[in-house]
N, C-alpha and C positions, 0 to 999 in steps of 0.2 A: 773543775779543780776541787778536789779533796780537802777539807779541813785538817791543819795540824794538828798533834798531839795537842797545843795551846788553847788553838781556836776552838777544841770540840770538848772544852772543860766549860759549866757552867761561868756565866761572868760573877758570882760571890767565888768562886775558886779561885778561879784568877785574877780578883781582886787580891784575895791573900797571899798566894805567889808572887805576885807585883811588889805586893808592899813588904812581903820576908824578906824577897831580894835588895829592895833598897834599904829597907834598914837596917840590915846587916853588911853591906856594901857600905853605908852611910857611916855609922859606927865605927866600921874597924877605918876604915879612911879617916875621920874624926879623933882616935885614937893614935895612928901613926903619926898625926901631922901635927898633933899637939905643943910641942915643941916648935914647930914653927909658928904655931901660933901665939903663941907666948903665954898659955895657961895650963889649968891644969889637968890629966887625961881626963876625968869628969867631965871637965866643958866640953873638951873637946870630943866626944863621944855628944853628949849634946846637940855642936856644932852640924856634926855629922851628921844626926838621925834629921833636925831641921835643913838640912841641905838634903838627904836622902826624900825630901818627899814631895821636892822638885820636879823629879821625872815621874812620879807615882802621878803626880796631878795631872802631866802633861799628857799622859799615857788614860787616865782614868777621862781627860775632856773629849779625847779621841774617841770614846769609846758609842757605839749608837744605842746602849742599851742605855745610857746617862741624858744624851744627846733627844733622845724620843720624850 
């Protein structure tokens, strides 16, 4: 089986593609829900990027170049 387009990027690549995605992911999610959170979009962008680096980690423990 073939490596994906993913898999066959160095692991620093897809370190920073991991972590683009989440914390822009993180962010704008952070930003809409503001309001339900009851402050202001600052924090809540904030909120976001520290919730956005949730699955970076869980993704980055997974990883066997970390792992080794």
């Amino acid at each position: 089986m073939s490596p994906g387009w993913f898999d066959s990027k160095p692991f620093a690549t897809r370190l920073i593609i991991v972590a683009t995605v989440c914390d822009i992911t993180g962010a704008s999610f952070g930003y809409a829900f503001h309001p339900q959170l009851g402050v202001d979009p600052i924090l809540g962008v904030v909120y976001g990027l520290i919730a956005g680096t949730i699955p970076l980690g869980i993704w980055l423990s997974m990883q066997p170049e970390v792992r080794s």
